[in-house]
C-alpha positions as CSV (number, residue, x, y, z in Angstrom):
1,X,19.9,8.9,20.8
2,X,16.9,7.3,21.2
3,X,15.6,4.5,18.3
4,X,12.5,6.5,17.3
5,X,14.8,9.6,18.0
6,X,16.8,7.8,15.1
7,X,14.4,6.4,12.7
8,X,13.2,9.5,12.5
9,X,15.6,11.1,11.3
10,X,17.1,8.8,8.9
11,X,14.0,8.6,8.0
12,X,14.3,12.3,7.1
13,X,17.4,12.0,5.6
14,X,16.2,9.2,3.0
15,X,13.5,11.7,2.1
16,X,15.4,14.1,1.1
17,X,17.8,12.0,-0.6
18,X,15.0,11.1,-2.7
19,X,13.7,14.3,-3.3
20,X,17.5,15.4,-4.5
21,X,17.6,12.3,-7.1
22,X,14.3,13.0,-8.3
23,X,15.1,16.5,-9.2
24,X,18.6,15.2,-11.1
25,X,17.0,11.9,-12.6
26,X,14.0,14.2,-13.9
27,X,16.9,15.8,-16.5
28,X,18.1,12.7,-17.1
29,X,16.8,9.3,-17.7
30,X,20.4,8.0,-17.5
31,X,20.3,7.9,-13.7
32,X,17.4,5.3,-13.5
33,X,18.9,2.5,-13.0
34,X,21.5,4.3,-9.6
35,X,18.1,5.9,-8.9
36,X,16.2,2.4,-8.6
37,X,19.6,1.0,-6.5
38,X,19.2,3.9,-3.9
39,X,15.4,3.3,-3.0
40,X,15.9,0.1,-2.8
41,X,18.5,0.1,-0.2
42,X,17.0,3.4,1.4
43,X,13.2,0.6,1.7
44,X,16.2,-2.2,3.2
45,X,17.2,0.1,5.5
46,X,14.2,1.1,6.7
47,X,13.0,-2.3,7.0
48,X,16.5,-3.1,9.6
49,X,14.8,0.0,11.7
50,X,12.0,-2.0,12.5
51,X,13.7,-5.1,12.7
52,X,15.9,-3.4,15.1
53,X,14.0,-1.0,17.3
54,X,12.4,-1.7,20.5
55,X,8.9,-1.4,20.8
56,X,9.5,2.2,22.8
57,X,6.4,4.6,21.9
58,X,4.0,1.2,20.9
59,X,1.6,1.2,23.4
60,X,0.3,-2.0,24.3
61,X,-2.4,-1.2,26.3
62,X,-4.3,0.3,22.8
63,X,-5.7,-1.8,19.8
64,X,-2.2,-1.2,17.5
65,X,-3.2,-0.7,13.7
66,X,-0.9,-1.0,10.9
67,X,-2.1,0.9,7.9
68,X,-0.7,2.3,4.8
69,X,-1.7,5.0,1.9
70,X,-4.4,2.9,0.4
71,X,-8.2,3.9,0.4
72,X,-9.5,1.3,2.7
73,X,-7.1,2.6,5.2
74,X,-8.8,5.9,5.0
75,X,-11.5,5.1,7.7
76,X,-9.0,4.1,10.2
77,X,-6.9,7.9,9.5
78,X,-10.4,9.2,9.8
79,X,-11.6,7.7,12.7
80,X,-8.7,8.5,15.1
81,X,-8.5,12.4,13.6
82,X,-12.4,12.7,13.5
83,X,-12.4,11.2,17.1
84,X,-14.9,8.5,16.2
85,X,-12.7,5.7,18.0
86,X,-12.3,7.6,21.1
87,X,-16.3,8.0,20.8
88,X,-17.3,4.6,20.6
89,X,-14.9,3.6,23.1
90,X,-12.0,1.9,21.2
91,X,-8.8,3.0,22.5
92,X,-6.5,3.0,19.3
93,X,-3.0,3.4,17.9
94,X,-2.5,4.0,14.5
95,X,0.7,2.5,13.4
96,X,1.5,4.5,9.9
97,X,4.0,2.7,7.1
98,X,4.1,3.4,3.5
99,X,4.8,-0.1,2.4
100,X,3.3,-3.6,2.7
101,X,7.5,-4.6,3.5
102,X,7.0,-2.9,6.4
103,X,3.7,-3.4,7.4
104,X,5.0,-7.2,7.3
105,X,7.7,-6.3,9.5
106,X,5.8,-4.9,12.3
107,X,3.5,-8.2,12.3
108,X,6.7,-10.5,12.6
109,X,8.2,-8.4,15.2
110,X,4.9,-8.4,17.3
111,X,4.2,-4.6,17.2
112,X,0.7,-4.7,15.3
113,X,-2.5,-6.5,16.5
114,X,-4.3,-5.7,13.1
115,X,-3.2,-5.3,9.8
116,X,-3.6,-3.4,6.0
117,X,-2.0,-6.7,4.1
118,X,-3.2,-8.5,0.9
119,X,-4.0,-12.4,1.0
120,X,-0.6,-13.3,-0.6
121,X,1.5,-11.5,1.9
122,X,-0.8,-13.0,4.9
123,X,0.1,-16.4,3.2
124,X,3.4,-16.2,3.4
125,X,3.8,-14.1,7.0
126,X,1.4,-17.3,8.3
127,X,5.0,-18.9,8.4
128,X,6.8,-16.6,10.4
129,X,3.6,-15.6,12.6
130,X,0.5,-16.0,13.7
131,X,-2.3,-14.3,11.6
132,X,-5.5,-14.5,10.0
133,X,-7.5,-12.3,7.7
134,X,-11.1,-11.3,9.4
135,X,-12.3,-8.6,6.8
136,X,-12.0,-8.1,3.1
137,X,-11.4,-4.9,1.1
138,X,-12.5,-4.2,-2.3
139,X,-9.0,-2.0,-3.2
140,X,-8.6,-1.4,-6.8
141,X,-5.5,-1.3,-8.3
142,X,-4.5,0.5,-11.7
143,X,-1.9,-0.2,-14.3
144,X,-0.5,3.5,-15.1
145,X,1.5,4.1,-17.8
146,X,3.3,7.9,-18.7
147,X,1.6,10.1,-21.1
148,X,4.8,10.3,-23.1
149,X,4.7,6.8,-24.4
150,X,3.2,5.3,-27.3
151,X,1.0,2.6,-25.6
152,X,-2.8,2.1,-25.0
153,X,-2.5,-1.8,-24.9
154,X,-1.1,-4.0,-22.1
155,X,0.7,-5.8,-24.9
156,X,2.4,-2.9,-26.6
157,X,4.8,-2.7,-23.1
158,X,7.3,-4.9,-24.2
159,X,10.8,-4.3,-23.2
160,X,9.3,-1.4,-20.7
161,X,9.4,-1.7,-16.7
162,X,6.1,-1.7,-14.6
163,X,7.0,-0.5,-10.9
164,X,5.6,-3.8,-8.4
165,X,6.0,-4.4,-5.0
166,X,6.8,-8.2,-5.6
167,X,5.0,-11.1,-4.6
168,X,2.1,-9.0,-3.1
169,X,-1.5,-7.8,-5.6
170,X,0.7,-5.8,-7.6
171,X,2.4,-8.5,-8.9
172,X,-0.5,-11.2,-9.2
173,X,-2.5,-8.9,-11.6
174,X,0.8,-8.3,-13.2
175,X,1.0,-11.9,-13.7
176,X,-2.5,-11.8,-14.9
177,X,-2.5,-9.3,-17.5
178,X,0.9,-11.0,-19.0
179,X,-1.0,-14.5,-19.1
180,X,-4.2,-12.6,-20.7
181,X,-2.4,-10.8,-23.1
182,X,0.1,-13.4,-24.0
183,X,2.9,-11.1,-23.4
184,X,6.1,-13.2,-22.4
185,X,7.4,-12.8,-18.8
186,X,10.7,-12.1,-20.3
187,X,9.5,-9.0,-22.3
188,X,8.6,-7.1,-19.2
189,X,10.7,-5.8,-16.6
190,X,9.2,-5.3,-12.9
191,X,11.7,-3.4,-10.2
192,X,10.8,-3.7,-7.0
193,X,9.1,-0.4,-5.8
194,X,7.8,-0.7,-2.1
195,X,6.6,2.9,-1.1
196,X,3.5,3.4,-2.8
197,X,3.8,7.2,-3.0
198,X,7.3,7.1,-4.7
199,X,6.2,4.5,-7.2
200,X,3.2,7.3,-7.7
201,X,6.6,10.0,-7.8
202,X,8.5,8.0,-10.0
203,X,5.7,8.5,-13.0
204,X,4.9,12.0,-12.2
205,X,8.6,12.2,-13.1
206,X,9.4,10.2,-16.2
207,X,11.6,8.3,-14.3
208,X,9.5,4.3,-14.9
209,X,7.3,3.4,-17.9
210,X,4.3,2.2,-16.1
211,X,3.4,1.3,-12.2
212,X,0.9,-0.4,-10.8
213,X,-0.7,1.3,-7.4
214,X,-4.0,2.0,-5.8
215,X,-5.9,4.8,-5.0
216,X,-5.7,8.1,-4.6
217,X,-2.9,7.2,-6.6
218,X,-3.9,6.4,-9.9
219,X,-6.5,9.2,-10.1
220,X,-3.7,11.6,-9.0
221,X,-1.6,10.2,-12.0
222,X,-4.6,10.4,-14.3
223,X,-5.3,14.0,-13.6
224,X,-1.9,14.4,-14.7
225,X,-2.8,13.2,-18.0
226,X,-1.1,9.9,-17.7
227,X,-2.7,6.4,-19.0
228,X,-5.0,4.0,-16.9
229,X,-4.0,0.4,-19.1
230,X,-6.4,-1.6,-16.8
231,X,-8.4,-1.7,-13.5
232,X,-9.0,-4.4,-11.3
233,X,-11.9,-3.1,-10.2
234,X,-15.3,-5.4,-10.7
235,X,-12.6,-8.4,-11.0
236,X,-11.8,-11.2,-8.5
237,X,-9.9,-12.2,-6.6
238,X,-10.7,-9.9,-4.0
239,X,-6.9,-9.8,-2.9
240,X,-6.8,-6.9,0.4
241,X,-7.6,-7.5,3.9
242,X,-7.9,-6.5,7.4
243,X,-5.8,-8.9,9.3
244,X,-5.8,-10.2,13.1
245,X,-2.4,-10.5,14.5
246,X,-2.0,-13.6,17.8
247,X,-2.6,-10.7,20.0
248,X,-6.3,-9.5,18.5
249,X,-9.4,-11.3,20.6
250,X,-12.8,-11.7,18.8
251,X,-14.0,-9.0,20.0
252,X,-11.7,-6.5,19.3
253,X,-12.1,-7.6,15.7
254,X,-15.7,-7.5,15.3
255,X,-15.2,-3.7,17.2
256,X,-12.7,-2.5,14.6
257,X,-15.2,-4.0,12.2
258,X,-17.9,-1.7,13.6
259,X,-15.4,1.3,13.8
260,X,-14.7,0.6,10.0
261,X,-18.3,0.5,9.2
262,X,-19.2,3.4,11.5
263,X,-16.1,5.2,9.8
264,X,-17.6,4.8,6.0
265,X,-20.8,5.8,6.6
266,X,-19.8,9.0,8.3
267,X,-17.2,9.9,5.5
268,X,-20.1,10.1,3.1
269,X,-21.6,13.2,4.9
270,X,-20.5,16.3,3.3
271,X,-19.7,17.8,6.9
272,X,-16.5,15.4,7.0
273,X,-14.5,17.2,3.8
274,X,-12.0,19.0,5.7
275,X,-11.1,16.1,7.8
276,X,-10.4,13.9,4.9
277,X,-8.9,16.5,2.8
278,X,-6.7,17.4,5.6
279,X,-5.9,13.8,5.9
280,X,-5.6,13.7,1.9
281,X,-2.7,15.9,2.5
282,X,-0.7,15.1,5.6
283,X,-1.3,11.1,5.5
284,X,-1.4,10.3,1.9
285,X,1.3,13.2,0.9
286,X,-1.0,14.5,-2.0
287,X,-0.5,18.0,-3.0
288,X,-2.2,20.8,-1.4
289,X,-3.9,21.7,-4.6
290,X,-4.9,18.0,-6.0
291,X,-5.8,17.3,-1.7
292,X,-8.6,20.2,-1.9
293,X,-10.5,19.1,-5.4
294,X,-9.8,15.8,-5.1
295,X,-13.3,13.6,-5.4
296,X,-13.6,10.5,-3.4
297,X,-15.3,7.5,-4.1
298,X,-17.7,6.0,-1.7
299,X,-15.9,3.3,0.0
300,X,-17.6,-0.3,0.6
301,X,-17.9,-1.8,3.9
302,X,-15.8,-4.6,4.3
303,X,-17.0,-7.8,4.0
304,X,-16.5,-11.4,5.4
305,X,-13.4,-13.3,3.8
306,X,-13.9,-16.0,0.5
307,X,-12.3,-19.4,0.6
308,X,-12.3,-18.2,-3.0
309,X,-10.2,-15.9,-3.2
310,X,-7.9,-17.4,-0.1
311,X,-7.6,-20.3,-2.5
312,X,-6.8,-18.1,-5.5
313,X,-3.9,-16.3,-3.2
314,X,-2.4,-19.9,-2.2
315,X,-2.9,-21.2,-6.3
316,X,-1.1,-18.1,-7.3
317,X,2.3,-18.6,-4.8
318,X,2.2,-22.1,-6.1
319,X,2.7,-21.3,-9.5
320,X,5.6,-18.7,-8.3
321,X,7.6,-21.5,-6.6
322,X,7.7,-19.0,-3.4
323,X,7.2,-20.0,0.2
324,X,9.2,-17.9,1.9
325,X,9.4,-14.6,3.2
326,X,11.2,-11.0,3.0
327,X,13.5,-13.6,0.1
């Protein structure tokens, strides 16, 4: 069998593993912690796929993109289904992950010339390759917790667990809120949650107090009726960015910054809807129903990097006593 042949389908398998524990753990909150265990070795072995596959069905003659489920990977989805890179004469492979892990992976393993990362994880993949961030990416991120619990306040969640992909945003504006509220690190319990749709899953279904995660995300949650505890929108550091990989000249970065721009203007006309609701659904995973009254924002161009913020990134690590990678 072929490696994609494979990933695929274990791929397939893991997914409906999931959806089997989801449908068990949602009658009982006594399988959490088995529940947690499993994703986290179903995210380990997916990252082993791509440590371990060839680069069979990667096309090398194309600009490869490595994007994710976040909004300011929306442009790229839209510009390869629209036909906009094909139009202004980018030749393109979109490279889709659901987690920063993996996204990582494909940079260390060479199979990605740009890059959806945030300006911690670029830190520490600088050690184990060669990249550079070129564009940044006003994402917000939102602290949700469920609807069932007694909380409005940050620091009423002691001794509850906030779903984190570690050592990325998630966790620095975890950090944050715990030094602004004064709430003990010890009080708060973060499990390692990679895929940002499950972590999304695992509060439609009761199964994790709280989760940080980015849009469409947290509006999906919010529609549900669940609790928004804080935004990082309108706050700095301005953490996400496009990356360049050692294999990305100038110019193809300054032409994926053009398709990016091009993308974001034409994703504001009212013509494009059905593209990015169909996109809404199939990419992103959002249901059919939420995918077809589901508002977007109007995204912001990307703009040029801030030592600022880079130095916020490094400042940040420093503090964690972390300077290594995939730990």
């Amino acid at each position: 069998m072929k490696s994609e042949e494979f990933a695929t389908a274990l791929n397939t398998l893991l997914s409906g593993v999931n959806r089997v524990i989801c449908a068990i753990a949602n009658s009982s909150l006594f399988l959490l912690p088995f529940y947690i265990l499993l994703v986290s070795c179903s995210e380990r072995q997916e990252t082993m796929l791509y440590d371990t596959a060839d680069s069979t069905g990667i096309d090398t003659t194309l600009l490869r993109v490595a994007v994710m489920p976040a909004m300011n990977c929306l442009p790229v989805y839209y510009a390869e289904r629209s036909g906009l890179a094909d139009s202004l004469g980018l030749g393109m492979q979109v490279l889709r992950y659901q987690a920063q892990m993996d996204i990582d992976t494909a940079i260390i393993n060479g199979h990605a010339d740009i890059a959806y990362t945030d300006l911690i994880r670029l830190h520490r993949l600088s050690e184990k390759a060669t990249i550079s961030a070129f564009a940044s990416c006003n994402e917000t991120l939102s602290l949700i917790s469920l609807k069932t619990k007694r909380v409005k306040r940050f620091n009423q969640m002691k001794e509850q667990m906030i779903a984190i992909s570690r050592l990325s945003a998630t966790d620095y504006w975890c950090d944050r809120l715990l030094d602004e509220t004064r709430v003990s690190y010890d009080d708060i319990y973060r499990p390692q949650i990679n895929d940002v749709r499950l972590r999304a899953e695992m509060v439609r279904q009761g199964l994790i107090d709280a989760a940080m995660m980015g849009e469409p995300f947290a509006t999906w949650m919010m529609m549900l009726g669940h609790k928004c505890l804080f935004q990082s929108k309108g706050k700095q550091p301005l953490l996400y960015a496009w990356a360049a990989c050692g294999s990305a000249t100038q110019e193809q970065q300054r032409a994926f910054r053009h398709l990016l721009d091009s993308a974001i203007v034409r994703m504001s006309d009212e013509s494009q809807a059905d593209i990015l609701r169909d996109i809404l659904k199939h990419d992103y995973q959002l249901p059919p129903a939420l995918s077809d009254t589901f508002e977007l924002q109007p995204l912001k161009q990307p703009s040029d990097i801030r030592e600022s913020d880079m130095k916020a990134a490094e400042e940040w690590l420093k503090r964690k006593g972390d300077k290594t990678i995939n730990k």
